[in-house]
Structures are given as C-alpha cells and as structure tokens.
C-alpha positions as CSV (number, residue, x, y, z in Angstrom):
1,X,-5.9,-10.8,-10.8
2,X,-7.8,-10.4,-7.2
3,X,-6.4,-9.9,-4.2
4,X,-7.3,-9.8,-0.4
5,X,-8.5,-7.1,0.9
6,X,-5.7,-5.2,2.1
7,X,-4.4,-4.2,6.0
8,X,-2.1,-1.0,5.3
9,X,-1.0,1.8,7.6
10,X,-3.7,4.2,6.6
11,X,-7.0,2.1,6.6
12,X,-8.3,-0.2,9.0
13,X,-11.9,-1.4,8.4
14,X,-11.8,-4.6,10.3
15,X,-15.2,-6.4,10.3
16,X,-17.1,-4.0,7.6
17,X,-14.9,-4.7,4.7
18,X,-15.2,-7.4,3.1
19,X,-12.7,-10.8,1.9
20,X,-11.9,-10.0,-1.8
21,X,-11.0,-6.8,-3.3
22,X,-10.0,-6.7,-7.5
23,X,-7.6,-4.7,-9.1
24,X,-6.8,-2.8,-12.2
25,X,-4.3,-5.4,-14.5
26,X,-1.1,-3.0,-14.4
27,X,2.2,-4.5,-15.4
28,X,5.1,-5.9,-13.3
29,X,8.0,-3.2,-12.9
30,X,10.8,-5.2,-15.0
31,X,14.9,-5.6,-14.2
32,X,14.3,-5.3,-10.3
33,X,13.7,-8.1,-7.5
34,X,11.2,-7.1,-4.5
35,X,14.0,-6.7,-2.1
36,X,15.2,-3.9,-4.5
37,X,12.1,-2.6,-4.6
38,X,11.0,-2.5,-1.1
39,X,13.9,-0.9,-0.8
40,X,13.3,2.0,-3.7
41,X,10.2,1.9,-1.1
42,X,11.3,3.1,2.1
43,X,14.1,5.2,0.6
44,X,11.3,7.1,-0.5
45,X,9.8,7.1,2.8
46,X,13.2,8.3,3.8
47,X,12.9,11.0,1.7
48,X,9.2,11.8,2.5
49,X,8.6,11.4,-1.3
50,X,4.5,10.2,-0.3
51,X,3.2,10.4,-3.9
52,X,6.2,8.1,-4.7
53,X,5.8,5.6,-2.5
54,X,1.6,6.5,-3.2
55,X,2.2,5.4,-6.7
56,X,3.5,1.6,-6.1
57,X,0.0,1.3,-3.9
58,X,-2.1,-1.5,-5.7
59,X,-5.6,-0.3,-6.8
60,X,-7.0,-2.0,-3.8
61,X,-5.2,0.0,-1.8
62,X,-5.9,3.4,-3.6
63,X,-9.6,3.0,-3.8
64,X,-9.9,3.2,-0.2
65,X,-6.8,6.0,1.0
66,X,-6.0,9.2,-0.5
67,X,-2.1,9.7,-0.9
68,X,-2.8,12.8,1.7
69,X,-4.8,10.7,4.1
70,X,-1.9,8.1,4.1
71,X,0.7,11.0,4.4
72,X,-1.1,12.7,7.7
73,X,-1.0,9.1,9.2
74,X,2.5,8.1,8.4
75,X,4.0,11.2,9.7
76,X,1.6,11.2,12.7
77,X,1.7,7.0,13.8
78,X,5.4,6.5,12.2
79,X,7.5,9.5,12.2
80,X,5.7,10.8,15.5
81,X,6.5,8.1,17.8
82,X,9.6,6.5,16.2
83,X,10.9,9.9,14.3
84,X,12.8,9.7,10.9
85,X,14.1,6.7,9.2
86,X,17.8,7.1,9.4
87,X,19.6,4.2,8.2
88,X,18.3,1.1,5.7
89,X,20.1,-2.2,7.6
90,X,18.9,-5.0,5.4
91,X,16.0,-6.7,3.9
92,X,14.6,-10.0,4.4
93,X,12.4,-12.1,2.3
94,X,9.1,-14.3,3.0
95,X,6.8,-16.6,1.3
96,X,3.8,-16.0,3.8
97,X,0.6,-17.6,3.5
98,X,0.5,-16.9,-0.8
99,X,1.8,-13.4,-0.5
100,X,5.5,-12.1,-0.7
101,X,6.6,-10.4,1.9
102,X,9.8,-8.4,2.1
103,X,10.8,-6.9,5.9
104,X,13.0,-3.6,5.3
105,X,15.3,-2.9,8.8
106,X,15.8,0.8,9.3
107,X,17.3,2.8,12.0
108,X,15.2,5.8,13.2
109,X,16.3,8.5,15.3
110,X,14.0,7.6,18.1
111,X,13.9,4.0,18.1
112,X,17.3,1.9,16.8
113,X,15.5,-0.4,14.9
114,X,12.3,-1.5,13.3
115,X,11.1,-3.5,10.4
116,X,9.3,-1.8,7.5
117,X,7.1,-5.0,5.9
118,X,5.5,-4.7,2.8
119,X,3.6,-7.2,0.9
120,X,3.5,-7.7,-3.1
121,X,0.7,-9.0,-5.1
122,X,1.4,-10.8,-7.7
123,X,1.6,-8.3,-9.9
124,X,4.7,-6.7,-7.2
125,X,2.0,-4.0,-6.3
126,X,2.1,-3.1,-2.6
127,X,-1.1,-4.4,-0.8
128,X,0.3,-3.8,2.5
129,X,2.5,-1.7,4.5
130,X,3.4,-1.4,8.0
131,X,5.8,-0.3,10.4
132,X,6.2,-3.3,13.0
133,X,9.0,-3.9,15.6
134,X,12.0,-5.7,14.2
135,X,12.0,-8.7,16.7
136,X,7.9,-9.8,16.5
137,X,8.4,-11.0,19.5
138,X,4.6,-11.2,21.2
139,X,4.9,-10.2,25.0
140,X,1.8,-11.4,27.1
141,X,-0.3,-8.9,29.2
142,X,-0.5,-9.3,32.9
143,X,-3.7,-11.5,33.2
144,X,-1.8,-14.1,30.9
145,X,-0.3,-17.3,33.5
146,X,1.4,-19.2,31.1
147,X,2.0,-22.0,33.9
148,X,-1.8,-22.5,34.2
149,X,-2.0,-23.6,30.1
150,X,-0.4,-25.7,27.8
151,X,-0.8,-25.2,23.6
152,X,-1.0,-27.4,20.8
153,X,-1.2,-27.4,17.0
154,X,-4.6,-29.0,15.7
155,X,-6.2,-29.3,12.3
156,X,-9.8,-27.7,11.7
157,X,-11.7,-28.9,8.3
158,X,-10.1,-31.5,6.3
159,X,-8.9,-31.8,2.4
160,X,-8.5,-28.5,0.5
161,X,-9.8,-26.6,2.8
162,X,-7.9,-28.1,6.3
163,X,-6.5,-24.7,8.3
164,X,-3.6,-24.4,11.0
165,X,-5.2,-24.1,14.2
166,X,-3.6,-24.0,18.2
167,X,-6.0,-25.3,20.7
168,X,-5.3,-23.4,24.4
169,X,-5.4,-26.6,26.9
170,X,-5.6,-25.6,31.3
171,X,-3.4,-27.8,32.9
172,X,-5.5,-30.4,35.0
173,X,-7.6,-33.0,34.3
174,X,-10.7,-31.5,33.1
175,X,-13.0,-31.5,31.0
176,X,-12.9,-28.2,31.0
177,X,-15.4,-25.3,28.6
178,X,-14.3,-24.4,25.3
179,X,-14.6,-21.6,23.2
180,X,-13.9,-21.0,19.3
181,X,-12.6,-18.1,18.2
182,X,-14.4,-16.3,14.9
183,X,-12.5,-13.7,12.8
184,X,-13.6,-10.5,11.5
185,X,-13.4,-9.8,8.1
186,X,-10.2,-10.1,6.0
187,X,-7.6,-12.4,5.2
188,X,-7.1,-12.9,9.5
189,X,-4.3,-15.6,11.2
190,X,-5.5,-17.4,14.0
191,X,-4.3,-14.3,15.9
192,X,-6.7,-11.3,14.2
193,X,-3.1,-9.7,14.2
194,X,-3.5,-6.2,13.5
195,X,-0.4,-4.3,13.1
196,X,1.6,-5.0,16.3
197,X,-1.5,-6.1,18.5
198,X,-2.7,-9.8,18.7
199,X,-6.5,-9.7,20.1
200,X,-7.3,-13.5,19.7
201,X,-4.3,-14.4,21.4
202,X,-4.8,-12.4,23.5
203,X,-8.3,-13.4,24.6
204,X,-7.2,-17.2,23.9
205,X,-4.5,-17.0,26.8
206,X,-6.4,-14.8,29.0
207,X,-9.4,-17.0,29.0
208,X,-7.0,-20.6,29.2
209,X,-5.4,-19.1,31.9
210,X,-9.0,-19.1,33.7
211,X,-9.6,-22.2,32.6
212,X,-11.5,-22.0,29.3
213,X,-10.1,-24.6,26.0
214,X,-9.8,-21.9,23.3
215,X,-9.0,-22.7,20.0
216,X,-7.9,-20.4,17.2
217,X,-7.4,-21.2,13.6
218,X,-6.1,-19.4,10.6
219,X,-8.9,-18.2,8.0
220,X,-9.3,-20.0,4.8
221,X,-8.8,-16.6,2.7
222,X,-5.6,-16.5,4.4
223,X,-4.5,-19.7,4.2
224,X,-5.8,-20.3,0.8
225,X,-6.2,-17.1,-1.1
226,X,-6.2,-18.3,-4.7
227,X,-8.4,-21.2,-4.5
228,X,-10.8,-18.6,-2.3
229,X,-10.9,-16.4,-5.2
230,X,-11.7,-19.6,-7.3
231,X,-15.0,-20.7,-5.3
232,X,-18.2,-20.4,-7.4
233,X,-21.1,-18.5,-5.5
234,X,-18.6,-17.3,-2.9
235,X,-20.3,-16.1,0.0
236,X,-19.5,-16.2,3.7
237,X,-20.9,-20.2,4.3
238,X,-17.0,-20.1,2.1
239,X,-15.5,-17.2,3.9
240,X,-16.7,-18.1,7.5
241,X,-19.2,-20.2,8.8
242,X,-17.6,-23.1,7.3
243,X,-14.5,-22.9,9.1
244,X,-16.2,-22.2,12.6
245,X,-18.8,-25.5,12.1
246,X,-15.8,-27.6,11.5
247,X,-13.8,-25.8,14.5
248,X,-16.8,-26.6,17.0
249,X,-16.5,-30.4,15.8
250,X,-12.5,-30.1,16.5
251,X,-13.6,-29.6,20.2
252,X,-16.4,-32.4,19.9
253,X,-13.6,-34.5,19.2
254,X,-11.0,-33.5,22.0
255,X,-11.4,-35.6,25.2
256,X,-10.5,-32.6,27.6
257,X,-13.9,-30.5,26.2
258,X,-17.0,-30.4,28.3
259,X,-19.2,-31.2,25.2
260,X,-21.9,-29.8,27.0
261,X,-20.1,-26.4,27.6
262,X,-19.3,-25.6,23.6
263,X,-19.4,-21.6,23.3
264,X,-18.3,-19.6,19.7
265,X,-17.1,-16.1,20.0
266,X,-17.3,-13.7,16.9
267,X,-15.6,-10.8,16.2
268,X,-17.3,-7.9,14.3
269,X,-17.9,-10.0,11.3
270,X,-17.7,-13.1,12.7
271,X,-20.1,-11.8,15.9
272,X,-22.4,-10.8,12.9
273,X,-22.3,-13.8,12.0
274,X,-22.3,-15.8,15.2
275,X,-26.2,-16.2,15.3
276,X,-26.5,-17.8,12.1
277,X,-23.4,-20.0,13.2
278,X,-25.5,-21.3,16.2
279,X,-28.5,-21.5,14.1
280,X,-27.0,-24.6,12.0
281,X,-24.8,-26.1,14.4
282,X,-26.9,-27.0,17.7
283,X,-23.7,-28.3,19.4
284,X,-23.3,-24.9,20.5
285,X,-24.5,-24.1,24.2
286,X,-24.4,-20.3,23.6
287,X,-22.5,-17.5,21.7
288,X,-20.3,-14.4,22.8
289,X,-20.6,-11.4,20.2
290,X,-18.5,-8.7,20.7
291,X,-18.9,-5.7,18.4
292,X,-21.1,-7.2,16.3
293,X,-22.9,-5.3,13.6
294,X,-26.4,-5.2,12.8
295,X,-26.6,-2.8,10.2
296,X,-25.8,-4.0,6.8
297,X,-22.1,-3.9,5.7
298,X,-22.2,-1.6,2.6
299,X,-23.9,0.8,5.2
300,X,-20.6,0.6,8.1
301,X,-18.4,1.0,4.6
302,X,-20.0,4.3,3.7
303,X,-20.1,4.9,7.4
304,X,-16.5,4.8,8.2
305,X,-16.0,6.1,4.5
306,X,-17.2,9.4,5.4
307,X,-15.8,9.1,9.5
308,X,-12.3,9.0,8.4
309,X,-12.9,11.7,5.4
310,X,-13.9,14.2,8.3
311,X,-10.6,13.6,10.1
312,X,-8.7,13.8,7.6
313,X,-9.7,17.1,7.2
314,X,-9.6,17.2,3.3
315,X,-12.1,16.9,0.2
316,X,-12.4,13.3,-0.4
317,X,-16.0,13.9,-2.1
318,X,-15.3,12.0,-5.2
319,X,-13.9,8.7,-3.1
320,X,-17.4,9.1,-0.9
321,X,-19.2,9.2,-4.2
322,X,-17.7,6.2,-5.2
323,X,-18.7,4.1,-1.7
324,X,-22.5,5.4,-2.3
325,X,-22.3,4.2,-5.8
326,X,-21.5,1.1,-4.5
327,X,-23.9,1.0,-2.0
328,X,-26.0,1.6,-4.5
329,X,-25.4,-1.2,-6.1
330,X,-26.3,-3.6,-3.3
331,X,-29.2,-2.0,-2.1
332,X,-30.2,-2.6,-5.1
333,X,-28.6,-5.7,-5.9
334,X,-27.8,-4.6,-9.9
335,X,-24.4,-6.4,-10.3
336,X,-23.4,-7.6,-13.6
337,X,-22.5,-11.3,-13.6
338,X,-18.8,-10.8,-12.8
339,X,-18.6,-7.5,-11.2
340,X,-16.8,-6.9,-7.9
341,X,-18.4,-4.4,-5.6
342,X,-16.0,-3.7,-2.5
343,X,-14.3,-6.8,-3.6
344,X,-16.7,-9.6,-3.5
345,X,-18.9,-10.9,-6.2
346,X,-22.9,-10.4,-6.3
347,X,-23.3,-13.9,-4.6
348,X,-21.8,-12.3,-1.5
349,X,-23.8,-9.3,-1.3
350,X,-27.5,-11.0,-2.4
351,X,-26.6,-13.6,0.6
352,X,-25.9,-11.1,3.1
353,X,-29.2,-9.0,1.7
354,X,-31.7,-11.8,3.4
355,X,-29.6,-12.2,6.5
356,X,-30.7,-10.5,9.5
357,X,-28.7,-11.1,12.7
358,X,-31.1,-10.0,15.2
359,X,-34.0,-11.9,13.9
360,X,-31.7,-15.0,13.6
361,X,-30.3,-14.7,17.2
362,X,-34.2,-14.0,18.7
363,X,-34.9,-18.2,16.9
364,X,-31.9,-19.5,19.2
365,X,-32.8,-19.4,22.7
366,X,-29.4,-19.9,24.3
367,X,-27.5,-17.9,26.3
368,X,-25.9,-15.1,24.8
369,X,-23.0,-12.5,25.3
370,X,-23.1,-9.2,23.7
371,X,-19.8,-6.6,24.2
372,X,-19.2,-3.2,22.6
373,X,-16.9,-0.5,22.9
374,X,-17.5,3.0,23.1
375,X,-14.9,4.1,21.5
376,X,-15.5,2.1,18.3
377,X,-16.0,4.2,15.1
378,X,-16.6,0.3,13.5
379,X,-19.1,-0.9,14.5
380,X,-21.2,1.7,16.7
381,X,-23.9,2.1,19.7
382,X,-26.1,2.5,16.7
383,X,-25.6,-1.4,16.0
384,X,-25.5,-2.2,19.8
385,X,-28.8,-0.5,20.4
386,X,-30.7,-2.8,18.3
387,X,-29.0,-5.6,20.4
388,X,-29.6,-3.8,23.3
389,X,-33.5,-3.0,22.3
390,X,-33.7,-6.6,21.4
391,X,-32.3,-8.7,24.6
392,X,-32.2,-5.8,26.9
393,X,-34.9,-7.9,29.0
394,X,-34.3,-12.0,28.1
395,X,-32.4,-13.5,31.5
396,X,-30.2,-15.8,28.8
397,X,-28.8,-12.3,27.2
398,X,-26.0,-10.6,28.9
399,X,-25.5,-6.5,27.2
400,X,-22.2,-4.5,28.2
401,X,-20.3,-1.6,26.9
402,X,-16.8,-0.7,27.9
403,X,-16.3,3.8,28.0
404,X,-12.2,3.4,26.5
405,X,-12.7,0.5,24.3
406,X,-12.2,0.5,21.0
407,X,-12.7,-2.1,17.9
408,X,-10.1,-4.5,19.2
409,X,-11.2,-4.0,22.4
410,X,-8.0,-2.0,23.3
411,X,-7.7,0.7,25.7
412,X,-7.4,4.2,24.2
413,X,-8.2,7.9,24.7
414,X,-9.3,10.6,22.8
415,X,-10.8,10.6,19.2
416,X,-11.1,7.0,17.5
417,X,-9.3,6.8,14.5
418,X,-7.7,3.8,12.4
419,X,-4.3,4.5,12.9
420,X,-4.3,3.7,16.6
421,X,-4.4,-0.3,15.8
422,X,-0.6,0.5,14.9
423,X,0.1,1.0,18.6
424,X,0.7,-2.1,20.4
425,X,-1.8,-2.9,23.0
426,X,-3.9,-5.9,24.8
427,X,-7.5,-6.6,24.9
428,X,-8.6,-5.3,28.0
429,X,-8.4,-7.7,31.3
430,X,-12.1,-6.8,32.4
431,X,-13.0,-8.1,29.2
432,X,-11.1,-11.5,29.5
433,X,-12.9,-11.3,33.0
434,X,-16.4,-11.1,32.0
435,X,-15.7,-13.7,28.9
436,X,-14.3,-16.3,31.3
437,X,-16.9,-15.8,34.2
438,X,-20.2,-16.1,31.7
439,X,-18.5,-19.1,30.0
440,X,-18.0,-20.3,33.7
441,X,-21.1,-19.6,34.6
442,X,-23.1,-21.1,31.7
C-alpha cells in the first residue's frame, strides 16, 4: 500500500517533497472503528502520552519526524496558543477525497473548542494530524471585495482524469485576463490549504477582486489517489503539467477570457515547473513563479532535512543519513525497478534529472514574474539568485523579494520554521498587488 505524501503537524515541506510516499505493510488494529480510535488518539494527547500517539504515525509519517521533534511542536503550536485539551465533545466522520477522516471536538482551556482531524490510511495508520478550528469557516482578508466577483464550479480535463475546479469571474462585461493557478507539491485542493491558511484562495479572490478570471482546481493526486499510484512511468506530465495544459484550455473556452491575456502561476513546485508548462502550451502570454526552485529537489529535501534537525535542537544524525542516502540514489539514478525513493518511483526522479528550469524559461521569451520570500527556509535566495543572475537584465522579467514572507507568502517574524503554517494567516496584499498590476499590465 502507497500513500500520499503526508501534511501533519510537525512537517511541512511544501513544494520539495514529492506526490507519493510508501509504507511498511503493518496490520489494521482489529475490534475498534476510527472514531474509537481517533479518540484513543487525542486522549493520549490529553495525557501528553507523545510516544503513544507517535506509535499510530504511519511509516510515512515517521520517516520524516522524530517522536521529539513532533512533541516540541505540539506543545509549542498547540498547547502554546490554545493550552491543554480539556474536554473530548464528539467525533465526526468523513469520506474526503479517498482518505478517512475523523474530526475529534475538544475543549481546551484557552480556546472552547477546536477540531482535532486525523486522517487514516487504509491500513487505519495516521497520515495526518492537525489542530484546526472547529467551524472551517474561511474568513477573507481585507483586499478581498466579494461584490466585485462572482464564482462558479467548472470542470478541468475530461474522463478519468476530470478535476473539480471554481473559476473566479469580475462582475462586468469583459473579457477580462485570466490566470491558472499551479499547486506545489502534494496531494493539494484547489485551495493549497495548509493547516488553517488557504493561499490560492486567497490569491484567486484578491486578484478577481482586481479584475483578474482565476481559476483553481483540485490536483489529480488528490482527487484520484489510487488510480495516481496506478499510472505506469509516473512522473510530473501525470502529477502536474497535465492538469495545468488542460486548465489553460478551460479559459480558452470561457467567453469572458481575454484569450490573448492567458497567464499560469506556479507555486514552488508548480513555479518549478511553470517554464516547462509554457514551453508546451504556447497559449500562454507569460508566467508568474513565485518561490520557485531551481536547485534539484532531493537537494531542498536534504536541505530542509538538516534546517529543521538544527532547530530542533536534537541528534537526528541517523534520519539525515537516511535523506543523503537517498539523494544518493538520485544523483546517481541507481533505483531498482520498483523502488520508492522519497515516495516516487525512478521514472519520477530520471525525468526531473534532465529538466532544468532556468534553461527552459531562457527558450520562452515571454514575460515573466519571479516572487520570493525572505523568510522562506523552502525554497531559498540560493534558488532565487540563479533566477535573479539569469533575468536580472531581460525588460520581459520582473524579480522581487518580500523581507517577512515566508513559503506561503504569509507574513511572519522571527526564525522560519514549519510549524508556523499552523497559524492562520493571508497571503500578503502587496503581493496580490503586484500579481494583479503585471497581469494588468501585460
């Protein structure tokens, strides 16, 4: 059994992981339903029993987070802001998008109530974990005039592979510029919800608010994450580019699109990606990239491997070991047939080998956007600089960093870690600004 790579509490590597993750065959727990056993779950939470709840963590999960590094953050992003669980109201179970999901409602002793959710496997191991507020309810920034937009629900790709998608409308008569919106890596929604933040819808009502058509989608390894794991020769054509082609001919289609005003914005593994994107689909007028890496992935891995071993402030020598080993591997592209290495097959890594998004981006000559934050552990200056080195002199390439941004492009202070994505935030308005005015003035 393979599973998506996992979002959890403790470990956040948006845009540098990668789709698929395996896991060691263990057996289901037997005489107990999921609601039973989230709740066995967070009654060990309630305890503070961490190797407990440590030891229900799917492999997935365990490969990448020590039981301390998950303890330090729980007590520090959980207990810290909303204090100690007090009280387990109910649970509540949900089918949601092939996973099972189970939303334990506790009392804590500085917030009245919040939602515990954890999502099985199919094996009932925990892939996910997350403290999220018990009513989801999405409140807009201040930029965001919903009066100035209307939504509706569209279909991108068709057959097996058709995905959900909302397409962000100005009122008025148009036509008006478009803009897809590119996921990083993961099993994303149309959102890139992280935790309690929602960056893509954030940017898709900023931007229709300003009069830009945005439209969204949900990603096929979250919408289809069986029949993912099933494609031959997987690489990301499957996992993303797909998707985005078929989303560009979705506003090709619509009557209210300026067809010669198309634009595709990619996020960390979608920006990555966004040159190639543009290279096979000429539709395109020009591309946004925000933090977009140029370095190879299994180098950001080991990267942010060894970044988050330093805060943590413990020995996690042999899990480092492991990532270079890895790394390893794909430098040297010695996979057997069927391995998994960071939880995608060798077809995934020898495609990415001979993929260069700097060279690809110099063949495109269209205009291009190219954001990064300072504050991003992710995907660093050390990526932007070869953007920067690149286009820092081409008039149709426009370079900017934001000081107090991190990899959502979230305000923040202080060190950069991954356990600040579980504080709810917005994408920051002078980014919206700058999207909307180059897609305005292009």
């Amino acid at each position: 059994m393979k599973t998506p790579l996992p979002i959890i509490i403790a470990i956040l590597i948006i845009g540098s992981g990668v789709v698929l993750t395996g896991c060691v065959q263990q057996q289901k727990p037997s005489g107990k339903t999921l609601e039973e056993r989230a709740v066995e779950i967070v009654t060990e939470l309630e305890n503070k029993n961490y190797s407990g709840v440590y030891s229900h963590f799917n492999s997935s999960v365990t490969s990448q987070i020590t039981m301390v590094q998950f303890e330090k953050l729980w007590n520090q992003q959980v207990l810290g802001v909303y204090g100690n669980i007090t009280r387990i109201v109910r649970t509540r179970f949900a089918n949601e998008s092939g996973y099972h999901v189970v939303y334990v409602t506790c009392n804590f002793t500085k917030r009245d109530s919040m939602d515990i959710e954890i999502v099985f496997n199919n094996q009932d191991l925990v892939i996910s974990l997350l403290a999220v507020p018990t009513t989801a309810v999405y409140i807009p920034p201040a930029y965001v005039n919903q009066s100035r937009f209307t939504e509706t629900n569209v279909t991108v790709g068709s057959g097996e592979w058709a995905l959900p998608g909302v397409l962000s409308v100005p009122t008025g008569t148009g036509p008006f510029p478009a803009v897809v919106l590119v996921q990083g890596s993961g099993p994303n929604d149309q959102d890139e919800t992280i935790g309690p933040n929602k960056p893509f819808k954030d940017l898709a009502w900023g931007l229709a608010s300003q009069g830009v058509v945005v439209l969204r989608y949900v990603k096929r390894t979250k919408q289809y994450p069986t029949q993912s794991l099933e494609i031959s020769n997987f690489t990301v054509e499957d996992e993303v580019i797909d998707d985005a082609i078929a989303a560009v001919s979705v506003l090709n289609a619509s009557p209210v699109v300026n067809h010669s005003q198309m634009f595709l914005l990619g996020h960390s593994l979608g920006g990555m990606l966004a040159p190639r994107i543009a290279s096979q689909d000429h539709r395109l007028a020009g591309i946004i990239i925000m933090a977009g890496p140029t370095r190879p992935l299994e180098d950001l891995i080991l990267e942010q491997t060894r970044y988050l071993a330093n805060l943590s402030g413990t020995n996690e020598s042999a899990q480092i070991a492991s990532v270079e080993r890895n790394v390893t591997k794909i430098k040297t592209l010695n996979f057997t047939d069927n391995e998994l290495v960071f939880g995608a097959p060798p077809s995934y890594w020898r495609d990415l080998a001979s993929y260069d998004p700097v060279a690809t981006a110099e063949t495109l000559h269209i205009p291009m956007l190219i954001l990064q934050g300072l504050r991003d552990y992710q995907v660093t200056m050390e990526d932007f600089s070869r953007w920067n080195s690149t286009f820092g002199g081409d008039p149709l390439v426009t370079l900017k960093t934001y000081p107090s941004l991190n990899h959502l492009f979230i305000p923040g202070t202080g060190v950069p870690t991954n356990a600040e994505y579980l504080v709810e935030g917005h994408v920051a308005e002078q980014v919206v600004n700058d999207i909307a005015t180059w897609i305005l003035n292009h």
